[in-house]
N, C-alpha and C positions, 0 to 999 in steps of 0.2 A: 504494500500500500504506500503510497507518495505520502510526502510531510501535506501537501495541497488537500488531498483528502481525507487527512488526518484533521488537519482547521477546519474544512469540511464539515468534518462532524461533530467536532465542537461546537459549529454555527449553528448545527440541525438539534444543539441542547439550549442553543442561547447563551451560550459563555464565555465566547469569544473576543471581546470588543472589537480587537484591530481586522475579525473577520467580519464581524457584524457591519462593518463598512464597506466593505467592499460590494462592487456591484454584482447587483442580480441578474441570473439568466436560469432559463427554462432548465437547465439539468441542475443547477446548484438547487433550485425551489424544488423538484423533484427529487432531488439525494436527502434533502431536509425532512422532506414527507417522507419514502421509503426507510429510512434508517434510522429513524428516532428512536424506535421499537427497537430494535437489532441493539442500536448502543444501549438502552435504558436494561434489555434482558443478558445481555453477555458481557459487557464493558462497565457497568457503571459502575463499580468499584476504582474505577481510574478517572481522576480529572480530565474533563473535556480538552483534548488539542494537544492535548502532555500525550509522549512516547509512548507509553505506556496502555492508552487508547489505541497508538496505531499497532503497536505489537498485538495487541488483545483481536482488533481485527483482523489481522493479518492470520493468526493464528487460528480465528474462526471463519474462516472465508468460506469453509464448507456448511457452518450451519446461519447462514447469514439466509436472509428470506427473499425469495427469488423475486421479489419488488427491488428489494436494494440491493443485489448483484446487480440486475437491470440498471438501476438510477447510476451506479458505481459505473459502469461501462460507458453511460451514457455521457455522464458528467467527463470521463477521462477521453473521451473521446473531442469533447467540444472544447476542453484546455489543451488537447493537441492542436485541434484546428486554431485556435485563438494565437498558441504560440506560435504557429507557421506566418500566421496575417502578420504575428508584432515582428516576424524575423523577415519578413517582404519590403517592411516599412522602410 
């Protein structure tokens, strides 16, 4: 799992600030909704954004609920495309 969607899901518990700023797009709002559940039932013993969430993911990628694999693909999908536009620029 990326450090990006690691903040990710921190954003999707609300405890982020410096991600809470950041702009919104359709797979960020969808990773939010899909994995709120997933962090609250397998990670929430870890503070949100802290390493420790993303190990805990990473480590459960198999029992993650096939909403937020979806949202997760989709989200890392559209920060590949975004990086490719900012590296065009």
């Amino acid at each position: 799992m990326s450090k990006t969607l690691a903040a990710l899901l921190a954003l999707a518990v609300g405890a982020a600030p410096a991600v809470s700023l950041a702009e919104s797009s359709p797979a960020r709002d969808a990773l939010k909704r899909a994995c709120t559940g997933d962090y609250m039932e397998l990670c929430s013993d870890f503070a949100p954004g802290g390493p420790e969430v993303e190990a805990c993911f990473r480590t459960n990628m198999k029992k993650l609920s096939p909403d937020c694999s979806t949202a997760i693909t989709a989200y890392k999908k559209e920060q590949k495309a975004t990086r490719k536009v900012s590296e065009a620029r």
